[in-house]
N, CA, C and O atoms as CSV, one atom per row, in Angstrom:
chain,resi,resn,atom,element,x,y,z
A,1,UNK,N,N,-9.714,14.224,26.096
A,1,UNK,CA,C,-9.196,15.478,25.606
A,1,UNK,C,C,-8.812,15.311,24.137
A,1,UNK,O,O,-8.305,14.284,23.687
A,2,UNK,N,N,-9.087,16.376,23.446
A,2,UNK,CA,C,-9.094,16.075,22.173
A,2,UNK,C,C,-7.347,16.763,21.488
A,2,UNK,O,O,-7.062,17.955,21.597
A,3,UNK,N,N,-6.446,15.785,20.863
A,3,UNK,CA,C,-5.000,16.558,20.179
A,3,UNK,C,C,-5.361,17.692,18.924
A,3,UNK,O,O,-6.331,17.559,18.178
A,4,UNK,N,N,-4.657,18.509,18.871
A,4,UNK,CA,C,-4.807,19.469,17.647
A,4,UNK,C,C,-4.284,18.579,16.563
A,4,UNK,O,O,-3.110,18.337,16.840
A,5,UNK,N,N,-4.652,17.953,15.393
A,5,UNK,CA,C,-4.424,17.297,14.259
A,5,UNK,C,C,-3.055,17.629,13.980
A,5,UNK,O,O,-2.327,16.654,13.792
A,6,UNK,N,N,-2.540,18.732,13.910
A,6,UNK,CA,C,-1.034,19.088,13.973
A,6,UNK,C,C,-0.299,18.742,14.889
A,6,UNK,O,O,0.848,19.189,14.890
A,7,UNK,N,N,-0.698,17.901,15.879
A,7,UNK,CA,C,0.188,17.761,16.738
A,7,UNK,C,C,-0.248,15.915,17.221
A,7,UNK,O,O,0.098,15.383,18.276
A,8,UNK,N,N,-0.962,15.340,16.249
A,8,UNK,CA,C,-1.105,13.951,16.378
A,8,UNK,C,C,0.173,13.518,15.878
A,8,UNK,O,O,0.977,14.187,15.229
A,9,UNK,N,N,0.269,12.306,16.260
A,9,UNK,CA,C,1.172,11.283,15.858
A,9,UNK,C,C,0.539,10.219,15.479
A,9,UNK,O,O,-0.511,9.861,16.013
A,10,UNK,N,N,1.400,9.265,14.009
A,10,UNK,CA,C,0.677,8.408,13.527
A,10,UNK,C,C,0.637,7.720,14.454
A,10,UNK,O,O,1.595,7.796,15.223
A,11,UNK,N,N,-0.808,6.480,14.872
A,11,UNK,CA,C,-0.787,5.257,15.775
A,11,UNK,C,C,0.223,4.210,14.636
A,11,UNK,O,O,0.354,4.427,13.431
A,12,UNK,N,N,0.775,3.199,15.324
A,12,UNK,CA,C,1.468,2.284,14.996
A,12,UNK,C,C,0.982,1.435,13.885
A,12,UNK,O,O,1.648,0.953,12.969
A,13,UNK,N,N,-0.821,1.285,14.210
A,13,UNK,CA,C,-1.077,0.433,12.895
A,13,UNK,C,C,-1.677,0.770,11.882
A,13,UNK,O,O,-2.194,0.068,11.013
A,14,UNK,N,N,-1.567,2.727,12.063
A,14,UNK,CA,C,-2.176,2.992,10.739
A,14,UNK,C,C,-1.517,2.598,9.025
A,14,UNK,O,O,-2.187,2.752,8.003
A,15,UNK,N,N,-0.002,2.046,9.061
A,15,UNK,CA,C,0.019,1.722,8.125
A,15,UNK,C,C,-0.843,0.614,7.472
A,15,UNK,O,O,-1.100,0.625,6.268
A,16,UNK,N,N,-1.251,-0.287,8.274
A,16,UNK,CA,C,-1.833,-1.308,7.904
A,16,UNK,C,C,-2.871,-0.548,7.542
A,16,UNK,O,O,-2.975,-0.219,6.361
A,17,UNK,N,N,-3.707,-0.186,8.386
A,17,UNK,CA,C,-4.906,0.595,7.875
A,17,UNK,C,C,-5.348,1.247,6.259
A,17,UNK,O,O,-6.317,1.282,5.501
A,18,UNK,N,N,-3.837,1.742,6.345
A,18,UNK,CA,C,-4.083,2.868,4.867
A,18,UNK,C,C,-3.847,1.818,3.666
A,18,UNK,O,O,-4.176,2.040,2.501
A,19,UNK,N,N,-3.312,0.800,4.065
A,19,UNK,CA,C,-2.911,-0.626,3.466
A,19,UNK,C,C,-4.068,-1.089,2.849
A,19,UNK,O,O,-4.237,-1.217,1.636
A,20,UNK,N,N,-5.079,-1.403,3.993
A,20,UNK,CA,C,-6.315,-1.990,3.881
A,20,UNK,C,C,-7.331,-0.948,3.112
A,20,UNK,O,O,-8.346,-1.465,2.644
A,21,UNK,N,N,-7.173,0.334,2.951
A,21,UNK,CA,C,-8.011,1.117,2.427
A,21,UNK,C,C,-7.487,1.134,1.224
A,21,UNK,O,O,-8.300,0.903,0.329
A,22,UNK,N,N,-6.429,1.325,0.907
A,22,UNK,CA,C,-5.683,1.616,-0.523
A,22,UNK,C,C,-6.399,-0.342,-1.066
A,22,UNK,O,O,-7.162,-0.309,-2.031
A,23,UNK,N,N,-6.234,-1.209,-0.700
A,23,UNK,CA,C,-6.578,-2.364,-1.491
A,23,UNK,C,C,-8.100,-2.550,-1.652
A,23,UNK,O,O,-8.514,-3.145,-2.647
A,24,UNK,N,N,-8.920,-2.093,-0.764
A,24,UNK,CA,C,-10.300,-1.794,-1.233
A,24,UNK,C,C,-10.710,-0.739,-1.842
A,24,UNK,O,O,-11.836,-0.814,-2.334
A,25,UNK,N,N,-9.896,0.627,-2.009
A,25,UNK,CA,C,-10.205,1.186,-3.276
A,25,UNK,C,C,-10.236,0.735,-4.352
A,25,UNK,O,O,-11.155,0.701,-5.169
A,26,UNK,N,N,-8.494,0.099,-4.428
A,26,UNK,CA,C,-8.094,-0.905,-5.470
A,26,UNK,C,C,-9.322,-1.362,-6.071
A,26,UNK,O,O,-9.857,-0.914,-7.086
A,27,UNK,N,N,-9.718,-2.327,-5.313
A,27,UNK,CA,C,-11.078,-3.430,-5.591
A,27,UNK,C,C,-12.190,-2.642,-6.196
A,27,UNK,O,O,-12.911,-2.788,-7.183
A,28,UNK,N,N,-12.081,-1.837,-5.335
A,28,UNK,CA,C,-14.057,-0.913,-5.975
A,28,UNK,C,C,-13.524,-0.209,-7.099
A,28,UNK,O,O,-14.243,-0.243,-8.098
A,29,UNK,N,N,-12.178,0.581,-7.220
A,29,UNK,CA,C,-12.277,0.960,-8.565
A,29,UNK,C,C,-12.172,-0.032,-9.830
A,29,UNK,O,O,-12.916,0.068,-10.805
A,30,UNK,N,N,-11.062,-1.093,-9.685
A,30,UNK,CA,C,-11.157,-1.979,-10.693
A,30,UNK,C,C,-11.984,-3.310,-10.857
A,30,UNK,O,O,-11.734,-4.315,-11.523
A,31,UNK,N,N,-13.081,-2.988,-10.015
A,31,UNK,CA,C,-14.485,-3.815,-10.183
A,31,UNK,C,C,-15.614,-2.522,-11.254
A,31,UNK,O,O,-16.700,-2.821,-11.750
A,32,UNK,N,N,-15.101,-1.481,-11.331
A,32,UNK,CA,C,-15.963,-0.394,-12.009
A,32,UNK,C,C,-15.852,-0.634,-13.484
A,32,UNK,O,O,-14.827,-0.354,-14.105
A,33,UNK,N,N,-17.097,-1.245,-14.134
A,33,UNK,CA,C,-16.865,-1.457,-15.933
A,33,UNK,C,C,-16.397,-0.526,-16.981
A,33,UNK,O,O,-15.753,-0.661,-18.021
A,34,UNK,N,N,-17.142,0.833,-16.122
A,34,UNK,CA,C,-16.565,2.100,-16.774
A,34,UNK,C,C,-15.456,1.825,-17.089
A,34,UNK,O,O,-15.254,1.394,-18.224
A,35,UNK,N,N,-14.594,1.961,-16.343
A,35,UNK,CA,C,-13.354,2.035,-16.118
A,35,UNK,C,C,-12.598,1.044,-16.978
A,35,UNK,O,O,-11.939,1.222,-18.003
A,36,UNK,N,N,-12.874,-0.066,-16.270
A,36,UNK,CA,C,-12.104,-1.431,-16.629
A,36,UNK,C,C,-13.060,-2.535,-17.087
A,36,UNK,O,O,-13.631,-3.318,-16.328
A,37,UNK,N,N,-13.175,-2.502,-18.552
A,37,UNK,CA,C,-13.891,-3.597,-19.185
A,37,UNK,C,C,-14.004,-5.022,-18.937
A,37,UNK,O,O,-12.946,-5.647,-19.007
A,38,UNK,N,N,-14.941,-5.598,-18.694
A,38,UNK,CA,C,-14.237,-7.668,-17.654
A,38,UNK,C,C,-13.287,-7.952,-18.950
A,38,UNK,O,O,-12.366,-8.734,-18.713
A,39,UNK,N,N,-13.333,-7.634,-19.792
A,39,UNK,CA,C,-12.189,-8.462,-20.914
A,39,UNK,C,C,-10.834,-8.126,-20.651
A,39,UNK,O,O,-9.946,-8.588,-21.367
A,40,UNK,N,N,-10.643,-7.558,-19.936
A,40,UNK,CA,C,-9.028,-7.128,-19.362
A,40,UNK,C,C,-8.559,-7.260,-17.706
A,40,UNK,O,O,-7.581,-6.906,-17.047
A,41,UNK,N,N,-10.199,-8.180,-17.364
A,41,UNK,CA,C,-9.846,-8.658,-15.728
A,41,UNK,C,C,-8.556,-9.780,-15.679
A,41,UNK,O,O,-7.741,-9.908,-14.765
A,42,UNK,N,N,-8.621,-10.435,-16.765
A,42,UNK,CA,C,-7.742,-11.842,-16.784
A,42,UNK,C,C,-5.885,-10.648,-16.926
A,42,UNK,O,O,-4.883,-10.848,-16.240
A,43,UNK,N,N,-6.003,-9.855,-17.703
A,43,UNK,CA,C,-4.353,-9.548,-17.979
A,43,UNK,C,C,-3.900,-8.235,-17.275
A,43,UNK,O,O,-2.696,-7.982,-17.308
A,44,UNK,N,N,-4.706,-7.413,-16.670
A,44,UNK,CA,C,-4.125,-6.480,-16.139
A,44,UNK,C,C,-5.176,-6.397,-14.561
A,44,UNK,O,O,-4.886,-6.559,-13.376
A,45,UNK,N,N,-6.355,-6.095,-15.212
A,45,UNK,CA,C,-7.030,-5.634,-13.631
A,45,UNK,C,C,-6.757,-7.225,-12.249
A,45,UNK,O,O,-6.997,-6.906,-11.085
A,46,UNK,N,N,-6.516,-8.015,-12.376
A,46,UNK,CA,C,-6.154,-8.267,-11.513
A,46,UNK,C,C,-4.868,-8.487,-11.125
A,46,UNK,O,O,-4.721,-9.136,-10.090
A,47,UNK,N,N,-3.989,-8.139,-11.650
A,47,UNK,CA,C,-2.865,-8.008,-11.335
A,47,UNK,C,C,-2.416,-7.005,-10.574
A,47,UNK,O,O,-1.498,-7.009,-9.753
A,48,UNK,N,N,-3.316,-5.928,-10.991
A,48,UNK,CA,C,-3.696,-4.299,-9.829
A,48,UNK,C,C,-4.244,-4.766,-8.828
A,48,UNK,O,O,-3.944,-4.114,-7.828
A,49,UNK,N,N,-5.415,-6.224,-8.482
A,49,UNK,CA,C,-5.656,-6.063,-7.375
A,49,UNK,C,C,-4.967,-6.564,-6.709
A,49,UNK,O,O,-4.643,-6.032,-5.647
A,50,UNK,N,N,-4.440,-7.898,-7.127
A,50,UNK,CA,C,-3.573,-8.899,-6.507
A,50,UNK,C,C,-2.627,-7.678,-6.008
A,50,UNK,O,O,-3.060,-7.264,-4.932
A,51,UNK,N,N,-1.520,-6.993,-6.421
A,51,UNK,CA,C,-0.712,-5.983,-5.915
A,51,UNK,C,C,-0.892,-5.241,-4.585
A,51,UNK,O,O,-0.249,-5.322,-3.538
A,52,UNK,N,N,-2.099,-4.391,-4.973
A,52,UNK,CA,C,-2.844,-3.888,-3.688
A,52,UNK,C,C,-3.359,-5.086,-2.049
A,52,UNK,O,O,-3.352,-4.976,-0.823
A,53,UNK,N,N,-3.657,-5.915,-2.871
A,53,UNK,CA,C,-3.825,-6.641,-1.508
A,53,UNK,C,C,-2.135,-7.133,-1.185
A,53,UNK,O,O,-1.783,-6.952,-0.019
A,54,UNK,N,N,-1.322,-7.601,-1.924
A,54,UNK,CA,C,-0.039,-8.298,-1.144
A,54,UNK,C,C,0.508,-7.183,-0.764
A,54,UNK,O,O,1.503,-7.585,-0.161
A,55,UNK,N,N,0.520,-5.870,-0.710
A,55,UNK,CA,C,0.568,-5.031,0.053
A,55,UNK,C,C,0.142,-5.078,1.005
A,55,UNK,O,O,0.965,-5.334,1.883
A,56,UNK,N,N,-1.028,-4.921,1.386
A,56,UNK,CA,C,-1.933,-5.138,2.895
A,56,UNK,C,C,-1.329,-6.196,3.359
A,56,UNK,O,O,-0.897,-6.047,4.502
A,57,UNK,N,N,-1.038,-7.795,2.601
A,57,UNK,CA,C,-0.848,-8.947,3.027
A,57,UNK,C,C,0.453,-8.314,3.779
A,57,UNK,O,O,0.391,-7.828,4.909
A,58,UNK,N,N,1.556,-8.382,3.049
A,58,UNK,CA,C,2.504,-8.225,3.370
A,58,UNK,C,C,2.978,-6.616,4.593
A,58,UNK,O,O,3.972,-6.919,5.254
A,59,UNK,N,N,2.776,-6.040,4.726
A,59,UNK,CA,C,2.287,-4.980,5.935
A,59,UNK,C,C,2.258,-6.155,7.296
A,59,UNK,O,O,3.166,-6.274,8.119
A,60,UNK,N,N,0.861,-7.023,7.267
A,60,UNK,CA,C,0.346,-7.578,8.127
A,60,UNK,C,C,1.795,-8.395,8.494
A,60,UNK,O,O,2.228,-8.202,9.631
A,61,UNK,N,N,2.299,-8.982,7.910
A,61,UNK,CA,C,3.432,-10.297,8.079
A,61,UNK,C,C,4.380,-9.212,8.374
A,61,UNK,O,O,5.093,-9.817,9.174
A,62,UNK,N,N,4.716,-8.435,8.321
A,62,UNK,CA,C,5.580,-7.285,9.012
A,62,UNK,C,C,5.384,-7.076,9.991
A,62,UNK,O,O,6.359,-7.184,10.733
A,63,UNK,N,N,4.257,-6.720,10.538
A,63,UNK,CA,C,3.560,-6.508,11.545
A,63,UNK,C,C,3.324,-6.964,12.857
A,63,UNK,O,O,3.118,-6.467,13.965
A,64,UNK,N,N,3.480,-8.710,12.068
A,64,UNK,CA,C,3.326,-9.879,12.731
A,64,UNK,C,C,4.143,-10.591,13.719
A,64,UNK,O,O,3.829,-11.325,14.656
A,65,UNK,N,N,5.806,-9.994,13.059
A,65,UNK,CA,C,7.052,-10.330,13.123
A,65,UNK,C,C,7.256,-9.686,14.928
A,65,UNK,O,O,7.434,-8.517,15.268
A,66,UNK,N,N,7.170,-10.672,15.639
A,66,UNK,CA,C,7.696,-9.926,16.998
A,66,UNK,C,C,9.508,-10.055,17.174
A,66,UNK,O,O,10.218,-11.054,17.052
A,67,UNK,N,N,9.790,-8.981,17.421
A,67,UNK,CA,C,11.371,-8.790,17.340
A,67,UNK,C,C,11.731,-8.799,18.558
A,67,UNK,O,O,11.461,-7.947,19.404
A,68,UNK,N,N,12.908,-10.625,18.803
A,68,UNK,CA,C,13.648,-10.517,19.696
A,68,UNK,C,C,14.936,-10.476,19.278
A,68,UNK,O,O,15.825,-10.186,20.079
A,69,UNK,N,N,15.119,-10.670,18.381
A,69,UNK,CA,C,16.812,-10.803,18.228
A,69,UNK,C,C,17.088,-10.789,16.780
A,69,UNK,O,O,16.172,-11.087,16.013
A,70,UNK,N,N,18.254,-10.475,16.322
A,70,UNK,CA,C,18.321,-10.000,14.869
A,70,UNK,C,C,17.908,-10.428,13.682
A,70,UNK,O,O,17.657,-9.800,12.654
A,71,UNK,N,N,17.851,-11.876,13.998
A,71,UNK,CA,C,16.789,-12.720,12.739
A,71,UNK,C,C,15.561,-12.274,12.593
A,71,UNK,O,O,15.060,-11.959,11.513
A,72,UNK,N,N,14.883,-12.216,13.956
A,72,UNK,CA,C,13.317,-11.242,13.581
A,72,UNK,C,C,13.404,-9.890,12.940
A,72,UNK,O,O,12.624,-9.732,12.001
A,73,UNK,N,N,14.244,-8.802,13.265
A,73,UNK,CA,C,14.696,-7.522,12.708
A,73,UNK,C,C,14.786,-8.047,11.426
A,73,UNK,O,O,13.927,-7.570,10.685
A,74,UNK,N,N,15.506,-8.846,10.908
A,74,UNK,CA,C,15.681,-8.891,9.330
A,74,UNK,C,C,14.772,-9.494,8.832
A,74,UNK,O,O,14.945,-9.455,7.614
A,75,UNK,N,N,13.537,-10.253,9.172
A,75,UNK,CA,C,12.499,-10.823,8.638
A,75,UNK,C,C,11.646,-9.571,8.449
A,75,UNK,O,O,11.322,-9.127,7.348
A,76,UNK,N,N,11.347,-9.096,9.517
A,76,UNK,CA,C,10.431,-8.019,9.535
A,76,UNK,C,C,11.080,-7.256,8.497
A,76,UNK,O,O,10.567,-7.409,7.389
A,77,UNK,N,N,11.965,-6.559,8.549
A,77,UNK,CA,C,12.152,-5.428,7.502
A,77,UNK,C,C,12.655,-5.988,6.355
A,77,UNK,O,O,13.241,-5.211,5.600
A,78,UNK,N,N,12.531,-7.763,5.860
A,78,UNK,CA,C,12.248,-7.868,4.595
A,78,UNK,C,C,11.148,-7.505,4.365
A,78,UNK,O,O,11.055,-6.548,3.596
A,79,UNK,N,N,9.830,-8.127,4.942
A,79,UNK,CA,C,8.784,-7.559,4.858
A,79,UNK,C,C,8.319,-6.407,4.104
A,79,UNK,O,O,7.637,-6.266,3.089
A,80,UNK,N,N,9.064,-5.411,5.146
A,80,UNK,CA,C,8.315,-3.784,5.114
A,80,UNK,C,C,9.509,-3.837,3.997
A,80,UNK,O,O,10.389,-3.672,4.842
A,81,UNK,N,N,10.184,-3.926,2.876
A,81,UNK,CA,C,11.156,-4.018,1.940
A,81,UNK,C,C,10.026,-4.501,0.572
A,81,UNK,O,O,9.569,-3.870,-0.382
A,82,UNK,N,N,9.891,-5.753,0.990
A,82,UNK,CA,C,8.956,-6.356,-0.027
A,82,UNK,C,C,7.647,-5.665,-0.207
A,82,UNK,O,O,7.232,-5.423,-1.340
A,83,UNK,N,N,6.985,-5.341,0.851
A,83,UNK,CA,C,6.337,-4.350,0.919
A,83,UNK,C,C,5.865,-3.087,-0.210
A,83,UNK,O,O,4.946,-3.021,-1.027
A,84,UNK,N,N,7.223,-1.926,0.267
A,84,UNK,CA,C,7.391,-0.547,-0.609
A,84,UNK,C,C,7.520,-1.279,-1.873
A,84,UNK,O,O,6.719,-1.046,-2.778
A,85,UNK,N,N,8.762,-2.425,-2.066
A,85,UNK,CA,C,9.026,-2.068,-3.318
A,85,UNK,C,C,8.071,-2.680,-4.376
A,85,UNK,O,O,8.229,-2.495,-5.583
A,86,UNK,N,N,7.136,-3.372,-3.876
A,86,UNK,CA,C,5.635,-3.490,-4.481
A,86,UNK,C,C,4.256,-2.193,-4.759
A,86,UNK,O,O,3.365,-2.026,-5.591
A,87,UNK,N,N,4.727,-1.521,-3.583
A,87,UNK,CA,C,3.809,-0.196,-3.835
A,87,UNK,C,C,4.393,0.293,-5.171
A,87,UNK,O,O,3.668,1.050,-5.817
A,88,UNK,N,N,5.644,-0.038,-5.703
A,88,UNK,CA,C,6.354,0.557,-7.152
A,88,UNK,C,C,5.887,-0.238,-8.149
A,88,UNK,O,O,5.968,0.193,-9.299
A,89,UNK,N,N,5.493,-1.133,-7.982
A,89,UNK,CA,C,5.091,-2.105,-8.816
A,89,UNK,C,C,3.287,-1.556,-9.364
A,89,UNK,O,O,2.750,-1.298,-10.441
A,90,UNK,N,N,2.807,-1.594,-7.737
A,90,UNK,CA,C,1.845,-1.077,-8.403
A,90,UNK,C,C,0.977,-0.062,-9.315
A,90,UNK,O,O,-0.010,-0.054,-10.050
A,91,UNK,N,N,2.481,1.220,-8.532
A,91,UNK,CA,C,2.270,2.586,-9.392
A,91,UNK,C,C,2.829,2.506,-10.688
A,91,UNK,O,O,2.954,3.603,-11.231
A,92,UNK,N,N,3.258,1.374,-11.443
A,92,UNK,CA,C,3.579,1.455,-12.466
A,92,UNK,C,C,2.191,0.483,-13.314
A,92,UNK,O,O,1.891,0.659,-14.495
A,93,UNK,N,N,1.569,-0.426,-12.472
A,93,UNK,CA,C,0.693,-0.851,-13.480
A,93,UNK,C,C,-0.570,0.060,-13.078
A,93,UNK,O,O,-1.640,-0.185,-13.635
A,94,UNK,N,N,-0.492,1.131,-12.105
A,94,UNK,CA,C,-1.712,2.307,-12.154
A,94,UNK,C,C,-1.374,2.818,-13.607
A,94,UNK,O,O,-2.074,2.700,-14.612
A,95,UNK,N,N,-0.352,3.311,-13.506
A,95,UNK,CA,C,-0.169,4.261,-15.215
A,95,UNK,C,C,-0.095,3.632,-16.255
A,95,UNK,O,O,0.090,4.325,-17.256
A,96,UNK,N,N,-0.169,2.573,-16.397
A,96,UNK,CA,C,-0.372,2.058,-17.799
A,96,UNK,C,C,-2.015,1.617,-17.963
A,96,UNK,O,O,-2.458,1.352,-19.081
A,97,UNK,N,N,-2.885,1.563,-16.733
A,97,UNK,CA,C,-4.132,1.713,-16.549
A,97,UNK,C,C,-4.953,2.904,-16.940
A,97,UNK,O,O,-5.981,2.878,-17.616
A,98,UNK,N,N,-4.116,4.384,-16.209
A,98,UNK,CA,C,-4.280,5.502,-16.280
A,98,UNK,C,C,-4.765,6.207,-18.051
A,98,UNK,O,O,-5.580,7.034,-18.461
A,99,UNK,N,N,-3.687,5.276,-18.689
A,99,UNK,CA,C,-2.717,5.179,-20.231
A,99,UNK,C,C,-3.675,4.836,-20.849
A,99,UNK,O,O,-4.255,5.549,-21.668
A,100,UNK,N,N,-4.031,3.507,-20.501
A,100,UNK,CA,C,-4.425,2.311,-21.744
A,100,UNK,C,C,-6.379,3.148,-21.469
A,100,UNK,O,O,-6.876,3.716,-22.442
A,101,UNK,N,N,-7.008,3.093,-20.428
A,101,UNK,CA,C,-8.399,2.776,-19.839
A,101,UNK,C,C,-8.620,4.187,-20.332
A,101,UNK,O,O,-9.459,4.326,-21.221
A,102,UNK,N,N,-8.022,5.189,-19.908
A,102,UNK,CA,C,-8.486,6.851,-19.706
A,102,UNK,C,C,-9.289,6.389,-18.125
A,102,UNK,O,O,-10.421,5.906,-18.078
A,103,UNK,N,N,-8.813,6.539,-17.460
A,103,UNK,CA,C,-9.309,6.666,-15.894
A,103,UNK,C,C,-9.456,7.840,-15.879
A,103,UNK,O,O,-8.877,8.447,-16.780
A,104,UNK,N,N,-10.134,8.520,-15.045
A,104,UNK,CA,C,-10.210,9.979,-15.459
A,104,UNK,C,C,-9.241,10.260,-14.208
A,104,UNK,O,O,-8.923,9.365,-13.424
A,105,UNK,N,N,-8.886,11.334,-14.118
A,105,UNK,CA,C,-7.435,12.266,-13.403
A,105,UNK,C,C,-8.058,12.325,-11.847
A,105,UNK,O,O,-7.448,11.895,-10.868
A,106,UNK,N,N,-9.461,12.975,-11.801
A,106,UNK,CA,C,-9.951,12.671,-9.954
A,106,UNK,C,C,-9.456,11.238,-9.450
A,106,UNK,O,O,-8.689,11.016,-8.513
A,107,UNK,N,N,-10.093,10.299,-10.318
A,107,UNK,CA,C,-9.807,8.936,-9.472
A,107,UNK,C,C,-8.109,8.670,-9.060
A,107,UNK,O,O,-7.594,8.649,-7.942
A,108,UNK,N,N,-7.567,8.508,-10.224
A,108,UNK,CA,C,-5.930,8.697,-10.171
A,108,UNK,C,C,-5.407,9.417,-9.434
A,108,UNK,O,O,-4.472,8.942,-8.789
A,109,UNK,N,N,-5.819,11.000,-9.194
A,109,UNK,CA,C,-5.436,11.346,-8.242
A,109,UNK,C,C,-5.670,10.554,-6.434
A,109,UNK,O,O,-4.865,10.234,-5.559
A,110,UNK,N,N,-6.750,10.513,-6.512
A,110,UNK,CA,C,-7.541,9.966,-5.228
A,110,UNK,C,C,-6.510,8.816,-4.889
A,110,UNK,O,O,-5.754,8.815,-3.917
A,111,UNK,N,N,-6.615,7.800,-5.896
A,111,UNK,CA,C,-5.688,6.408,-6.161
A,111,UNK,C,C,-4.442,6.333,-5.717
A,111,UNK,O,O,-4.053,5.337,-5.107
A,112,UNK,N,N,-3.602,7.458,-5.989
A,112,UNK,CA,C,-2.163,7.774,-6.293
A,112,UNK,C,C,-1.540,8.180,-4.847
A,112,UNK,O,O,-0.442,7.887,-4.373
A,113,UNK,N,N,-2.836,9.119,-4.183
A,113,UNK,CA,C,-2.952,9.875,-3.015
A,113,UNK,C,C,-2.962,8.462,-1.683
A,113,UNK,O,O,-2.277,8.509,-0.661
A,114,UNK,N,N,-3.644,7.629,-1.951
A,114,UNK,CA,C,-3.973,6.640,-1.175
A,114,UNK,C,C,-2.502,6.232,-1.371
A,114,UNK,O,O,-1.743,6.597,-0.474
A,115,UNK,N,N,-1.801,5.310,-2.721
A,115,UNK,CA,C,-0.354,5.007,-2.607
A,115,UNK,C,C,0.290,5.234,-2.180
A,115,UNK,O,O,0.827,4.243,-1.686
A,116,UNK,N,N,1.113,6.751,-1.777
A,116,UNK,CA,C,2.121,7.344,-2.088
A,116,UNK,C,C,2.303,7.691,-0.280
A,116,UNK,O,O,3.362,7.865,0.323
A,117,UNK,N,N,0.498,7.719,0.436
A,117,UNK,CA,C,0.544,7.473,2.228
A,117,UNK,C,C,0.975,6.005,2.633
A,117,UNK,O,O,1.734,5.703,3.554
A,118,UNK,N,N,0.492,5.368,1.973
A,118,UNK,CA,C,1.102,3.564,2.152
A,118,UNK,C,C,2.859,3.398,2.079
A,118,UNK,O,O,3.552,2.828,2.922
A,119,UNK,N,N,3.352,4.094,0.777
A,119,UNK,CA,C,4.546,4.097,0.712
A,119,UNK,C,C,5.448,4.953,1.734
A,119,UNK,O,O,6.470,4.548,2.287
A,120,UNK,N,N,4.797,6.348,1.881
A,120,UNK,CA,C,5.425,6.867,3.493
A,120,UNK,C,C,5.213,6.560,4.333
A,120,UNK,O,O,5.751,7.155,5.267
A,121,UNK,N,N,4.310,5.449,4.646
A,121,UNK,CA,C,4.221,5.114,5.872
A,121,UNK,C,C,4.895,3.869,6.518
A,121,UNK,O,O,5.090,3.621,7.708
A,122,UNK,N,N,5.274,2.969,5.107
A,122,UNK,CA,C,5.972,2.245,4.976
A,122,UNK,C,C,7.640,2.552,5.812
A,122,UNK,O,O,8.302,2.124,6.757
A,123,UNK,N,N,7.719,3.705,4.586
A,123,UNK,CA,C,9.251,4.644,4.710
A,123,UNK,C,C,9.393,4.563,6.587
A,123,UNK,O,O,9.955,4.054,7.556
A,124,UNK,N,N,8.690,5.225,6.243
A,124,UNK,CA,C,9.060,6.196,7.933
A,124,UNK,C,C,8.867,4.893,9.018
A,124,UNK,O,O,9.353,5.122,10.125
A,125,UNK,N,N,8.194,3.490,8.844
A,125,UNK,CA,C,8.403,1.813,9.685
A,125,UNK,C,C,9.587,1.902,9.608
A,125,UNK,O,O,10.270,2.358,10.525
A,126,UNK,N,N,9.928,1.601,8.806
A,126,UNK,CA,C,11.429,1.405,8.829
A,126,UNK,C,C,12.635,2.149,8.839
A,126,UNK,O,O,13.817,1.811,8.903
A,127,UNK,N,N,11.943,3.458,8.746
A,127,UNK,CA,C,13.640,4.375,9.231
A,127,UNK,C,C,13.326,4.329,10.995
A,127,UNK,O,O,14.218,4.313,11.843
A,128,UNK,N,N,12.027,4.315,11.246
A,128,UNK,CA,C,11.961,4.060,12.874
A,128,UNK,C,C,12.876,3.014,13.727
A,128,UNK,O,O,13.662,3.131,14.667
A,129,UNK,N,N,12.285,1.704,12.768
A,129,UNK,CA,C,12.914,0.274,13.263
A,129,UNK,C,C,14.773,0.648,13.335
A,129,UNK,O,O,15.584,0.625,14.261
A,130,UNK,N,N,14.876,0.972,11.886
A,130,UNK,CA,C,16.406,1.029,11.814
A,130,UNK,C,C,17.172,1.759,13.043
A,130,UNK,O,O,18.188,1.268,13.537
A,131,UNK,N,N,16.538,3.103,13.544
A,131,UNK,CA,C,16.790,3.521,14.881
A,131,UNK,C,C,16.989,3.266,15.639
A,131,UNK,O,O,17.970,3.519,16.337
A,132,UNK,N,N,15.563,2.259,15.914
A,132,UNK,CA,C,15.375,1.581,17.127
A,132,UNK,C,C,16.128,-0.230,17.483
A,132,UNK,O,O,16.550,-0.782,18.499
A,133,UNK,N,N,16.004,-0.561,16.313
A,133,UNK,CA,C,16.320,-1.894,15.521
A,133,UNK,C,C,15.279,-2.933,16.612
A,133,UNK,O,O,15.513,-3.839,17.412
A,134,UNK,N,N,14.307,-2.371,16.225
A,134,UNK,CA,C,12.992,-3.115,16.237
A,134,UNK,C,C,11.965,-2.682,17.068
A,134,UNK,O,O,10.890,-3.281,17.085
C-alpha cells in the first residue's frame, strides 16, 4: 500500500543517506574544472570535500553508537554534535567558493538545499534522542 508523501515519516537512516548524497555532490561538483580550477584543489577544494565526507563519516559513527547506558547517549550525541557543527563549517567554505569561483546560483542553490536537509536531519536525531535519551 502506497503512504500519501504528506503523511510519510522520515526512515531512521535517511540522515545518513542525505549525508552520503550531499558528499557525492560535494565530489562531482568540486571535481568540475569549470567551477574549480586543479590549482586550488590543494587549498580550498579539498577541504570542501574532506568536510562533506566527515559529515557522512561522522553520521555513520553516530549511527554506530548502540545505546545502553549514558556513556553511549553521550558518545553518540557527540557525534551527531560534531556532526551539525561541521555542516557550519562547510556552509561557510561553500560561500567563500560561491565568492571567490562564481559558482553559478542553480548549483549553490541545489548544494545549499542538499546542506541545510543534512543539518535538519541532524537537528531533529537529536531532539528525538534527547526525548527519548537514546
Amino acid at each position: 500500500m502506497t503512504v500519501v508523501k504528506s503523511q510519510r515519516s522520515e526512515g531512521e537512516l535517511t540522515v545518513i543517506t542525505k549525508a552520503r548524497d550531499l558528499a557525492d555532490y560535494t565530489v562531482t561538483i568540486c571535481s568540475n574544472e569549470k567551477y574549480f580550477p586543479k590549482r586550488y584543489r590543494w587549498c580550498l577544494t579539498g577541504k570542501i570535500v574532506n568536510s562533506a565526507i566527515e559529515i557522512h563519516m561522522l553520521c555513520l559513527k553516530a549511527n554506530a553508537v548502540y545505546v545502553r547506558d549514558d556513556e553511549d547517549y553521550q558518545l553518540r550525541k557527540r557525534y551527531q554534535t560534531m556532526a551539525l557543527s561541521e555542516t557550519y563549517a562547510l556552509e561557510g567554505v561553500m560561500d567563500i567558493a560561491y565568492r571567490t569561483f562564481g559558482v553559478d546560483a542553480d548549483r549553490i542553490d541545489t548544494w545549499s538545499r542538499k546542506l541545510h536537509d543534512v543539518q535538519n536531519l541532524i537537528r531533529a536525531w537529536r531532539k528525538k534522542e534527547l526525548r527519548g535519551n537514546g
